[in-house]
N, C-alpha and C positions, 0 to 999 in steps of 0.2 A: 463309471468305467475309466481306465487307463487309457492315454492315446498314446500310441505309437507315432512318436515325432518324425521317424525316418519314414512313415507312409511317404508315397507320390504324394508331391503336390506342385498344385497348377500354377497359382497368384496369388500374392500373398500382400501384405503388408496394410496398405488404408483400408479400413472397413465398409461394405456397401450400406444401405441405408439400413436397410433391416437387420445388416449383422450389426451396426451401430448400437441400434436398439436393443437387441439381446446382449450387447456389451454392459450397456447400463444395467440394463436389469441384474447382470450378476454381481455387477460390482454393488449394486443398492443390495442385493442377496447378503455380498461380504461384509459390507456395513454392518448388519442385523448380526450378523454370526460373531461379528469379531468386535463392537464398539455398542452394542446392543441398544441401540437407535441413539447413542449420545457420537457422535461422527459429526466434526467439524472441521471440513477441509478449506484451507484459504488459497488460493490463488491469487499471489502476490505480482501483482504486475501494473506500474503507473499508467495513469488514462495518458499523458502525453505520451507512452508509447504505441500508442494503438494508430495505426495507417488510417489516413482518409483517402477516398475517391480524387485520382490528382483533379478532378472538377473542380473540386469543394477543397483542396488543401491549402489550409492557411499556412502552417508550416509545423502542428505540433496535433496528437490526434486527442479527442474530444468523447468523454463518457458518454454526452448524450449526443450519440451517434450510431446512423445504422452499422458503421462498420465497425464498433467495439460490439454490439449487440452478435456479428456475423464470427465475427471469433470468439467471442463466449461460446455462443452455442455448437459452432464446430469444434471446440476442443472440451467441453463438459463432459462427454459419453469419455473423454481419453483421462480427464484427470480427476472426474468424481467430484469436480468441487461445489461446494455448498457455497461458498462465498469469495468476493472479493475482495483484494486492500488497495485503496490507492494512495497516492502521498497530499500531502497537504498541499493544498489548492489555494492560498490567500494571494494578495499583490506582492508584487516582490519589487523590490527597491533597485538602485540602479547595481548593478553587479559589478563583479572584479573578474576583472580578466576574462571576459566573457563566462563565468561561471555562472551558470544557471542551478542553483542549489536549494529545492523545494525546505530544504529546514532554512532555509532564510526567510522563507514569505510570512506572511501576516496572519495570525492564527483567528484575527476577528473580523476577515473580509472574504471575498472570496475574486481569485483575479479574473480579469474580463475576459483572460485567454483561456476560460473555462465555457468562455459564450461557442456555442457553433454558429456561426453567420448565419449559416444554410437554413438552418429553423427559420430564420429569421424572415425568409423567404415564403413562408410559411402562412396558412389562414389563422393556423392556431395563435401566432403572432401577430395577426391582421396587417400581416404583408409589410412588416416595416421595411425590407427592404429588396429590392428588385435584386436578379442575379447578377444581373452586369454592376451592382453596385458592390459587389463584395471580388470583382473579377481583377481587381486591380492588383488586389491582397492575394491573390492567388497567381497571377501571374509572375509579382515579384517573388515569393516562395519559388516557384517554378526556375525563376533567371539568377537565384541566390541561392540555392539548395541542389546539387545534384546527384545526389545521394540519398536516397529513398529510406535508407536506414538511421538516418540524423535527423533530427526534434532541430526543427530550426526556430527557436525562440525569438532570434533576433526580428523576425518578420514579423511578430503581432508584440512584442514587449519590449521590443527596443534595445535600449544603455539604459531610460531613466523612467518614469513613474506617466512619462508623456508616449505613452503607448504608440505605435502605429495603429492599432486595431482600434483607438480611437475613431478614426477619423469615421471610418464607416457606422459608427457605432452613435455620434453625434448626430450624422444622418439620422438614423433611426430613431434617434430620440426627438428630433424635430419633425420628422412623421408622426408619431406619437403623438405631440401635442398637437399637430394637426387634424390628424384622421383619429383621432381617440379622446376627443375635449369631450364627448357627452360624459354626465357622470353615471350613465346608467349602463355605457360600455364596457362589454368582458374585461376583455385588457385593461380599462382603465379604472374599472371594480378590484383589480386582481392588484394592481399597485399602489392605491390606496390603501387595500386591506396590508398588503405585505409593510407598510410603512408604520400602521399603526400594528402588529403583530408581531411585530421582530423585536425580540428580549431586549437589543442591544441598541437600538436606534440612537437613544442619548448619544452614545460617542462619535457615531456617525459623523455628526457633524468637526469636531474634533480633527476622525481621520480624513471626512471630504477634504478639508484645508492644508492636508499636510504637505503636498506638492504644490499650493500659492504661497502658503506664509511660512511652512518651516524656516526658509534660511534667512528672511528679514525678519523671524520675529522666534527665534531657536529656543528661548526658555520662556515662552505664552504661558504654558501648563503647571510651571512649577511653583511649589504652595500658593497655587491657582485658589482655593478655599479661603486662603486669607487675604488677598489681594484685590479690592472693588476696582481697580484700572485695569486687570487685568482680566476681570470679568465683563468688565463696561467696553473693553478693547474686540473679546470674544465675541459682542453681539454686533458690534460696528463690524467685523468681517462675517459676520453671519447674514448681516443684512447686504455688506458690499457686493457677497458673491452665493447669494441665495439662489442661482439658476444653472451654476455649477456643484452647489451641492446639491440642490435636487436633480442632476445629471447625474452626480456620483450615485444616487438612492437610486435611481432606474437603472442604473449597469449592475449594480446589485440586484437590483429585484431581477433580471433577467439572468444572470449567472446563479441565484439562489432557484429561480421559476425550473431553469435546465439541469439543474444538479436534482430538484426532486422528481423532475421527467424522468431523468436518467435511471436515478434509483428504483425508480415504480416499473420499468423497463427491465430492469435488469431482474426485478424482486418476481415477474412472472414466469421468468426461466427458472424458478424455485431456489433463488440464488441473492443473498444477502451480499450490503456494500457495505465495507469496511473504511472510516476513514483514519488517516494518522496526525496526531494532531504534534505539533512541534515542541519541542521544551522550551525551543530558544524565542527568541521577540523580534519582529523586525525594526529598522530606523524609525517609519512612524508611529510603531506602538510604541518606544522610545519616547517620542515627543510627544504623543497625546496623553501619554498617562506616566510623566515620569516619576510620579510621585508611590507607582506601586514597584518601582526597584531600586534596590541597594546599589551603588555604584561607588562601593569599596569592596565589591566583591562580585566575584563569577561564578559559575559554575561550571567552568570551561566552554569549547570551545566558537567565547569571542562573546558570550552571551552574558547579561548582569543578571544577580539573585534575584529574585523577586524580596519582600521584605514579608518574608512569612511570618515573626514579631507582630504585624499587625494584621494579619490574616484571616481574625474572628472580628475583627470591627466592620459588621456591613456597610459601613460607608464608606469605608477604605478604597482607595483606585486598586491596592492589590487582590481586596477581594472582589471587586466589579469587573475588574480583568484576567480572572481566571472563571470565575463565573460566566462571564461575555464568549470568553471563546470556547469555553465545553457545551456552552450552548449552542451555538452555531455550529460544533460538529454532532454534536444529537440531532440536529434538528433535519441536518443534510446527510447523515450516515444509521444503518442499522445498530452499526458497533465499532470502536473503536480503538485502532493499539496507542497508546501516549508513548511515544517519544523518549527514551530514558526516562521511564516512567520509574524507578525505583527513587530517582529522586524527587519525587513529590510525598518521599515519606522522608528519607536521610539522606545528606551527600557532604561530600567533602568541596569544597571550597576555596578557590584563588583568593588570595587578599591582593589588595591595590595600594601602593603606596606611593605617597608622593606623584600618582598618576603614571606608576609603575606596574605592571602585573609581576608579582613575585612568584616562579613555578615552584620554590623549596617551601615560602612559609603556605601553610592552608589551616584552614579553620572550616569546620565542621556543623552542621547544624539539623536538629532533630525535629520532626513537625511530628511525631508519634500519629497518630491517624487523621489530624484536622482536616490536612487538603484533603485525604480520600474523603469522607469524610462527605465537604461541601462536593467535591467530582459526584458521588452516588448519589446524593440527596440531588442534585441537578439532573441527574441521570434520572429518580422518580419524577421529577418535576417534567420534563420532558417527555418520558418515555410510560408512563404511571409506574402505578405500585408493584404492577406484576413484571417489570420490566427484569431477565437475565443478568447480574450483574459480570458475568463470566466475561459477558461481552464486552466491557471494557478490559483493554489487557496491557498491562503494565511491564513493556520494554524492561529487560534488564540484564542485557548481556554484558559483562565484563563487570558486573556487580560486587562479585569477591566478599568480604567478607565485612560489606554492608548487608548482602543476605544471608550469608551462612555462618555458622558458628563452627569454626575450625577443631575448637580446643579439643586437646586427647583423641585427634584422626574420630572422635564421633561427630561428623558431620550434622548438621540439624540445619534447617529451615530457621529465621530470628525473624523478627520486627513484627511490624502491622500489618506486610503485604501476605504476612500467612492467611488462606483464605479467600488472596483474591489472585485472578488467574494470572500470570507470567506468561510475555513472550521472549521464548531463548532459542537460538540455533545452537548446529553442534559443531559449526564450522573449526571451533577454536578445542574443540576434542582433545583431551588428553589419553596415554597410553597407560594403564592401570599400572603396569610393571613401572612406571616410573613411581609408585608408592605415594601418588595421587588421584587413588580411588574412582579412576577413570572420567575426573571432571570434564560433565559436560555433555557425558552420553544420558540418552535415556533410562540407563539403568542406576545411573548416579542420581540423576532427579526425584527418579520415581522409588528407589531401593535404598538408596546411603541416605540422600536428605531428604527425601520421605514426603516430596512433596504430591499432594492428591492429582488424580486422574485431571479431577472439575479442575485445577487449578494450573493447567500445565501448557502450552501452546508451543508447539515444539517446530523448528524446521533445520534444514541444512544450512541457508545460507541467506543473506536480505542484500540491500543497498550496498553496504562497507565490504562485503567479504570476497574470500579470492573466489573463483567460479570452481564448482565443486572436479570437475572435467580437469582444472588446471592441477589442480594438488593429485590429482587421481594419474599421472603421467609425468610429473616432478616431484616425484615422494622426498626424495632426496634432497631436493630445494628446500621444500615445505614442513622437514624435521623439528626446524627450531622454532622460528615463527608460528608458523600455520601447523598442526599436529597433524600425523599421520596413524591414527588409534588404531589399526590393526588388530592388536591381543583384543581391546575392548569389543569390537564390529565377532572377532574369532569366538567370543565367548557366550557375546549374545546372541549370534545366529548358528551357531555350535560349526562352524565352517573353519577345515585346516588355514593357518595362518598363510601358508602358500599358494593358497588357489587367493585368498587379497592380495597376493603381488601383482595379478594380471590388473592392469588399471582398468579393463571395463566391468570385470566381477567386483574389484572392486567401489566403481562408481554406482553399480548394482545397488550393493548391500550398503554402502551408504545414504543413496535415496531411497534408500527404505526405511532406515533406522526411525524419522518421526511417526512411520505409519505402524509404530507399537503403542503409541499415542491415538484418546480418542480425540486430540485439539489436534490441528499440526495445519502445515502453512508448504506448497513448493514455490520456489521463486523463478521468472517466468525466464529467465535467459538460461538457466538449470534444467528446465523444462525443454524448453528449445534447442537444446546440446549446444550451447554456445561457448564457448573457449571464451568470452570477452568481459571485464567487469563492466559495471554499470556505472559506480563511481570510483574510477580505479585510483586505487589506492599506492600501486604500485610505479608509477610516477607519469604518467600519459598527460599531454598538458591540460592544463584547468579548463582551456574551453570546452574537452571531450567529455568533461563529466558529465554524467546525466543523461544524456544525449539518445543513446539506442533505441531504434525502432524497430518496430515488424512493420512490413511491408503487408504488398495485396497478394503475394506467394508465402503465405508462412505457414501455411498447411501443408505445401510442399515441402517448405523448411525441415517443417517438423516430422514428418514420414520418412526425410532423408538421412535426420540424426537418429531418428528409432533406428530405420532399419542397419543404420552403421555403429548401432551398440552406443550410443551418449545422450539419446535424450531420453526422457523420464518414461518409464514402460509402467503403465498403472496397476493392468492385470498384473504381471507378473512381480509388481511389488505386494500386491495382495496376495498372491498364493502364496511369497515367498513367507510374508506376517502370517497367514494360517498355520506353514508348518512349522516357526517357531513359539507360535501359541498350543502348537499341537492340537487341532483341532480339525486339520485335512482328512483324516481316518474321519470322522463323525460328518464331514460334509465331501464324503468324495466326489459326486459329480459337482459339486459345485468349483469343487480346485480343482478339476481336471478341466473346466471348463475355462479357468483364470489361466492357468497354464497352456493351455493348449491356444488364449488368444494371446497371451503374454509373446510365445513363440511366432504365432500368424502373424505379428505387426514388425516383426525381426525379418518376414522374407522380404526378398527383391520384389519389386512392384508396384500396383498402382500409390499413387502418390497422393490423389484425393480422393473422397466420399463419390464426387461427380463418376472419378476416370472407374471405379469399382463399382459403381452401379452399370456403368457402360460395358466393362468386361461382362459383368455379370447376365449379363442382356447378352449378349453378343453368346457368349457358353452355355449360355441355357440352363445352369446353374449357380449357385453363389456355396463355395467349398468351405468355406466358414459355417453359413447357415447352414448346411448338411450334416457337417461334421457334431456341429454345437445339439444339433437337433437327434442327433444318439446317442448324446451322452445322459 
């Protein structure tokens, strides 16, 4: 049946529990109808932005935590999604200008400010450390942060590689050898095992030393193979400071122990963890393995080639070093996006000269499928044989015409990554009338260059882009830069180009655009109706980058930009993909049902799941469940 939108109604807006429930259930309905069970939605939103309990806040929020766990499952009935992405999680070096920039960190470790203390409190942890020992790190957070919605990095990682969240963290490790010296102990069975288990251990030791010996000893590693003093030097620091590398191996084993909590945690809300792994190297993958990059060349920005030239010799530092770090994200992710992943097949090239970067000359270099290649075969090694390859997914926005083949406006798909899934937003949209075949929309992907469903991973907007809210009320700004595809959005939802001038129809029809897509990704501040970038691009200073949080109100948040028209409406982006798949006629109660909750989450009203079970209790009915329940 049809509903009559203009019916009386009472309260509107957050769902009670049970209408929550019958939410899901239609939108798992619309999945089947519309994606025919291949539906793979990401929920793009970094674990340092998830709120901790101010009890437990260190200064930045933590995947394996009850309170990432509390907002997943409150906003999954609202976004549908199957899975998460977070960003790369390794150590990160001392930074610039207070930038905290997750593509800086270390792709072969994992930083200690991925540890949650509070676990650590824990039996499962056999209590390494009491509450009041992590009360310290919480209170400075508390007297250096006043702003609930800032990632205060500085509190657990410092300026340099000499952590704050050290300090408690040696604790624990000195508990450790105390209260865990039997060898027949849980925890001390479980880091043994991980010591002998971990692909990558060899270099460990390597990177343990890089914050004692990099700067008295900066070229240790180089043509390290042929040099006996330089090998005979390696073990004299290995043996000097063997109680600090085996501290480094236990901060690891507990930041690697909490990241697969995390994931098994998160994988019972039926809900996969996506990690992204960097392109670029940090200072001490630099030092430990200088011998696997080219350093007369870059790949932009600030990063040296790897020496793909040598890239099939398994002894190679460059192939042990790309091998090293797909491993360690297999092993802690379900799936993973790479990073400008298109250039692990071809890219263009800064040349270095005279210790120069030159931006005019560039040089080019083709690796035709090798890296994919060793990435998938690591990927079986890892994951087995039957393992999705879909799921690794290869970044490639602003690709141009490394991926596509231009000539004679016949658009085509070129190279190796044919076949293997791409991630692309449509934030940089072009307007077809401009006689550029509307690069960039989903119909140019899937219709001009013709690339497959399997192969396609589509969202509005990630990390770099403007907030989709911002271009949706600066059209006019955002013309030359940032595109404003109107005719394209007008042709593929068949909607007069006039009714897109309003900026919330058209923020509408925008976040809907990748749900024509069975892959697709919404990114979590787009979500949130937030006005704000993440890494603003558009010039806010360097400390702000990265920074944004949700608080312990972001479910409030989020009910306030639904119901004011800018944050992401799920139903009513699915009804709106039925009817331009034309499919709403053949499942009418189930879009009147999208529609009709699409509408419900637009009134004035309760503003959580709590305060609308409470109404509902208090009225003696719940106007959703009634309403949904005749259709």
């Amino acid at each position: 049946m049809r509903v009559n939108f203009a019916a009386k109604a009472t309260f509107g807006a957050a769902l009670s529990s049970a209408a929550a429930s019958e939410l899901d259930k239609a939108t798992n309905e619309a999945k089947v109808a519309l994606y025919s069970n291949q539906d793979y939605t990401i929920f793009d939103i970094p674990s340092s932005s998830f709120y901790l309990d101010k009890e437990h806040d260190t200064g930045r929020g933590k995947l394996n935590s009850n309170e990432a766990l509390k907002i997943l499952k409150t906003m999954k009935p609202y976004l549908g999604f199957n899975a998460i992405k977070d960003y790369p999680m390794g150590r990160i070096d001392k930074h610039q200008q207070h930038y905290y920039c997750p593509y800086n960190r270390s792709s072969l470790t994992l930083g200690e400010d991925n540890i949650n203390l509070e676990k650590l409190c824990s039996s499962e942890y056999g209590n390494l450390l009491e509450p009041n020992d992590i009360s310290e790190v919480v209170e400075k957070n508390f007297k250096t942060n006043s702003n609930p919605n800032y990632v205060n990095y500085e509190n657990e990682t410092g300026t340099s590689l000499d952590y704050p969240i050290l300090k408690p963290l040696r604790k624990a490790y000195n508990n450790f050898q105390t209260m865990h010296c039997n060898p027949n102990d849980q925890l001390r069975m479980e880091f043994e095992f991980y010591k002998k288990a971990a692909p990558f251990v060899k270099n460990y030791d390597r990177i343990a030393l890089y914050p004692i010996a990099a700067k008295s000893e900066p070229d240790l590693f180089e043509n390290f193979k042929d040099s006996p003093e330089k090998q005979k030097r390696f073990s004299e620091l290995k043996t000097q400071y063997a109680k600090e590398i085996e501290f480094f191996k236990f901060r690891q084993f507990l930041a690697f122990k909490q990241m697969i909590e995390a994931k098994n945690n998160i994988n019972e809300l039926g809900v996969e963890v996506m990690g992204d792994i960097a392109i670029g190297s940090s200072p001490e993958e630099y030092w430990a393995f200088p011998d696997a990059f080219d350093k007369n060349e870059s790949i932009g920005y600030g990063f040296y080639k790897l020496k793909y030239q040598e890239i099939q010799d398994k002894d190679s530092d460059v192939y042990n070093f790309l091998k090293s770090k797909m491993q360690l994200g297999l092993m802690i992710y379900d799936a993973l996006r790479l990073d400008v992943g298109v250039s692990y097949e071809k890219y263009k090239t800064i040349v270095c000269e005279n210790g120069i970067w030159s931006q005019e000359k560039k040089s080019g270099y083709d690796n035709k499928d090798t890296v994919i290649k060793i990435i998938e075969e690591t990927a079986k090694e890892i994951k087995g044989d039957d393992y999705d390859l879909r799921k690794i997914s290869y970044e490639a926005d602003g690709a141009g015409d490394i991926l596509f083949d231009w000539s004679d406006n016949n658009v085509k798909q070129k190279g190796n990554l044919i076949g293997r899934n791409l991630m692309l937003t449509t934030t940089y949209e072009q307007d077809s009338s401009e006689g550029n075949l509307g690069w960039g929309s989903y119909d140019f992907y899937t219709k001009t260059a013709k690339i497959s469903e399997d192969d396609l991973t589509l969202g509005v907007n990630n990390h770099d882009g403007t907030p989709a809210q911002r271009i949706a009320r600066n059209k006019d700004k955002y013309q030359g830069f940032f595109y404003n595809p109107i005719p394209v959005l007008s042709k593929t939802f068949k909607i007069p180009e006039e009714e897109l001038q309003n900026p919330q129809k058209w923020l509408e029809i925008k976040m809907s655009e990748p749900f024509l897509a069975n892959r697709k990704f919404v990114y979590f501040t787009d979500v949130f109706g937030k006005d704000i970038f993440y890494n603003d691009i558009e010039g806010a200073q360097p400390k702000d980058h990265f920074r944004y949080r949700l608080d312990e109100n972001f479910e409030k948040e989020y009910h306030k930009e639904l119901q004011a028209g800018n944050a992401f409406n799920y139903p009513q982006t699915l009804a709106r993909i039925m009817k331009t798949k034309g499919i709403d006629e053949k499942f009418p109660s189930l879009y009147s049902k999208l529609s009709y909750l699409g509408e419900y989450l637009r009134k004035q009203g309760a503003l959580t799941q709590k305060d609308a079970d409470k109404e509902t209790q208090i009225k003696g009915y719940d106007e959703a469940l009634d309403t949904l329940s005749k259709m």
